[in-house]
Structure formats: structure tokens, C-alpha cells
DRENMAR-694719 format. One record per residue (C-alpha): residue number from 1; z, x, y. Coordinates in steps of 0.1 Angstrom, whole numbers, always signed. Example, Ala and Ser with C-alpha at 12.3 -4.5 7.8 and 13.67 -1.06 7.14 Angstrom:
% residues 2
<site><num>1</num><zz>+78</zz><xx>+123</xx><yy>-45</yy></site>
<site><num>2</num><zz>+71</zz><xx>+137</xx><yy>-11</yy></site>
This chain:
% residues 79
<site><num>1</num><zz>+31</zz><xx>-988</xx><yy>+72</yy></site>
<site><num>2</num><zz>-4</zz><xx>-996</xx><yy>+66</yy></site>
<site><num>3</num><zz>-20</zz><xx>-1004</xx><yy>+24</yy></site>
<site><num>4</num><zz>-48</zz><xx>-997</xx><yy>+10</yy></site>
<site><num>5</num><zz>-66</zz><xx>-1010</xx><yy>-21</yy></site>
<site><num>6</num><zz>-83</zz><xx>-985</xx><yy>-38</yy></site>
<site><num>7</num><zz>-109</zz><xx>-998</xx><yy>-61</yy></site>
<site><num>8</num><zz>-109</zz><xx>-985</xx><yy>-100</yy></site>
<site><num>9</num><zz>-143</zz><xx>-971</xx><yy>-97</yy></site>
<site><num>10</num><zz>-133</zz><xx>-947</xx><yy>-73</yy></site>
<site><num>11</num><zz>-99</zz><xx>-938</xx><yy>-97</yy></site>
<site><num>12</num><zz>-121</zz><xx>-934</xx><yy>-128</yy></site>
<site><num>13</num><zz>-138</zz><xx>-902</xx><yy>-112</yy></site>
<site><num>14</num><zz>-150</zz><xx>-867</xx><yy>-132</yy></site>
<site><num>15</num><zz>-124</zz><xx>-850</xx><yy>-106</yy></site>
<site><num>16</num><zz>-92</zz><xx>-861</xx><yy>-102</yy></site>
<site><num>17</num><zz>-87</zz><xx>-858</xx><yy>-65</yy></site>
<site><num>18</num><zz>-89</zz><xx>-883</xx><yy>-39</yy></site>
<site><num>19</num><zz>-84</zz><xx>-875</xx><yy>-5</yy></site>
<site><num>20</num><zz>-76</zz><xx>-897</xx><yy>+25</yy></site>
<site><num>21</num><zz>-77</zz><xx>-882</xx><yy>+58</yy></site>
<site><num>22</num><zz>-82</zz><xx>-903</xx><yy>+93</yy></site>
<site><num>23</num><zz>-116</zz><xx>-912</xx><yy>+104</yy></site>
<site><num>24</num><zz>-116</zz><xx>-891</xx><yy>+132</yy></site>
<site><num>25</num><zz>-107</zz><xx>-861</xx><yy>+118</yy></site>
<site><num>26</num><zz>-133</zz><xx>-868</xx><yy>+92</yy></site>
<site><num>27</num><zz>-159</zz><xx>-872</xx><yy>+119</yy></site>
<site><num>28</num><zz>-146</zz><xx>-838</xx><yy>+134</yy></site>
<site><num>29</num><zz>-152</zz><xx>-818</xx><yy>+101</yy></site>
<site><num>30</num><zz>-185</zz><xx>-836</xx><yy>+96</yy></site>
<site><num>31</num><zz>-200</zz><xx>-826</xx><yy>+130</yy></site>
<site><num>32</num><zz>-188</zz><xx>-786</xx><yy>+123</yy></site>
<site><num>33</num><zz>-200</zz><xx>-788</xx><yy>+88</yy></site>
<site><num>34</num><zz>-241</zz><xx>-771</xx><yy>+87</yy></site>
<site><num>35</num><zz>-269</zz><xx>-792</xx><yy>+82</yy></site>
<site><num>36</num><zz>-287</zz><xx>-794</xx><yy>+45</yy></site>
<site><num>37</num><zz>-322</zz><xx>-794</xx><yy>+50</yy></site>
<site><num>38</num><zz>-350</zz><xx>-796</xx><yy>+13</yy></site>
<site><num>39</num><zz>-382</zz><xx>-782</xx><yy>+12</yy></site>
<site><num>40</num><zz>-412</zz><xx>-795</xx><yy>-4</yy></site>
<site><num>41</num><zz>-446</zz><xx>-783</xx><yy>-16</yy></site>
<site><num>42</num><zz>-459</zz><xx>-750</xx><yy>+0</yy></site>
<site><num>43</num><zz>-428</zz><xx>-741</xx><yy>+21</yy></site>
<site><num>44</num><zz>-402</zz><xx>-747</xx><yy>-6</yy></site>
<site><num>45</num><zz>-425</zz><xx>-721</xx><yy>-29</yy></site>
<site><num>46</num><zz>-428</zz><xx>-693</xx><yy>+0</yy></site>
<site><num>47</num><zz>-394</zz><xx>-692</xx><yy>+6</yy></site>
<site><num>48</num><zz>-382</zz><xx>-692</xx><yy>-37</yy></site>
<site><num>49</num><zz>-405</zz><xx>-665</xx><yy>-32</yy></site>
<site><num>50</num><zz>-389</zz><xx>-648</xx><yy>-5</yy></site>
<site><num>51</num><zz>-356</zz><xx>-650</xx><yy>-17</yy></site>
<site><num>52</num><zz>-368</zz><xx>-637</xx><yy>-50</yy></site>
<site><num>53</num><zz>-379</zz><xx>-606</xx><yy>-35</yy></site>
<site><num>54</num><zz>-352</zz><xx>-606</xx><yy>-12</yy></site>
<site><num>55</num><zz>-328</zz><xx>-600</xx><yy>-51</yy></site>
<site><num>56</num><zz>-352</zz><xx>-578</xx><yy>-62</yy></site>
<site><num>57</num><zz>-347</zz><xx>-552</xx><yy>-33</yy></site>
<site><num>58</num><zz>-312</zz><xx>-556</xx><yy>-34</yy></site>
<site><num>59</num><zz>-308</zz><xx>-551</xx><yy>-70</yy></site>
<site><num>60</num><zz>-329</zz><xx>-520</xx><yy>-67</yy></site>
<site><num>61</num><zz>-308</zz><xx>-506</xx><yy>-39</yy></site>
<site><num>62</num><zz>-337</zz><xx>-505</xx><yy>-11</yy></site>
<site><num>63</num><zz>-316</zz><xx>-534</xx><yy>+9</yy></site>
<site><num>64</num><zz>-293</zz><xx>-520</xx><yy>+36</yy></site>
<site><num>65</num><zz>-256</zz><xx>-529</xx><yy>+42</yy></site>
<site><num>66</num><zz>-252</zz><xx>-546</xx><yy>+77</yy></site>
<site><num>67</num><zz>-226</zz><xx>-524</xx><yy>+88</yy></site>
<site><num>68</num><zz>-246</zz><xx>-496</xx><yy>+90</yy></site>
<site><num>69</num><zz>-272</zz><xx>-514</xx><yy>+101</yy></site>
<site><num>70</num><zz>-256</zz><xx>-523</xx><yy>+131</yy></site>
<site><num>71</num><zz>-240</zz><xx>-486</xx><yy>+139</yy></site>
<site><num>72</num><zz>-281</zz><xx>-474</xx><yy>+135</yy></site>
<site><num>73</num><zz>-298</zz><xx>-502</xx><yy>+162</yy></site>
<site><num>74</num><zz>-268</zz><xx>-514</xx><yy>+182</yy></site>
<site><num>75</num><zz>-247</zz><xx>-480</xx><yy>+187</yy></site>
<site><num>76</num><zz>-230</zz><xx>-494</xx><yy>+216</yy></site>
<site><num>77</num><zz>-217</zz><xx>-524</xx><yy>+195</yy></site>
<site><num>78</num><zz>-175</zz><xx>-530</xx><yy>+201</yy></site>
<site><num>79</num><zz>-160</zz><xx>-543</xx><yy>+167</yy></site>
């Protein structure tokens, strides 16, 4: 049986959980996890933009689900 020390710091968390999990199956959910990526300046403003429209249509309705969607420009589509 292997030990580990686990230092206070780490104990005296805002959450209470601590996980251990093997290395490589840490390694494994890292490499399927997506990557974060930030924007600055211009291109972090268009897109706040774009997603603020984006809520806009959809609260007033002119957004369109993706099922039908899908039935109108792939009709040949196998679920």
C-alpha cells in the first residue's frame, strides 16, 4: 500500500472534496477535455456582441430550433 502526505493547505479548501485519481487517467480526461481560449481587445467585443444578439433573437422567438432545422436542409438525415 502506497502513503501520501497531503499538505494542510490543500485540506483547508472552500470545497470539501479532494480527489485522487492515477496520473494517467488524469492525463486521459485532460487530453478529451476542450480547450479554453480568452479574447482580448476588438475580437472579445465583436463576439459579446454577437452573442448579445444571438439572446436577443432567441428571446424574441426569431431563432429556430435545430431539429427542424435539420428536417428543412438535410431531409435525408437518419436519426
Amino acid at each position: 500500500m502506497n502513503t501520501i502526505t497531503v499538505p494542510k493547505n490543500l485540506i483547508k479548501t472552500k470545497s470539501d472534496d479532494l480527489i485522487v485519481i492515477p496520473r494517467k487517467e488524469y492525463e486521459s480526461m485532460k487530453a478529451q477535455m476542450l480547450p479554453a481560449y480568452f479574447l482580448k481587445g476588438v475580437k472579445a467585443k465583436k463576439l459579446d456582441k454577437r452573442v448579445e444578439e444571438a439572446l436577443r433573437d432567441h428571446k424574441q422567438g426569431k431563432t429556430e430550433k435545430l431539429e427542424s432545422f435539420l428536417k428543412k436542409e438535410y431531409p435525408n438525415l437518419h436519426k
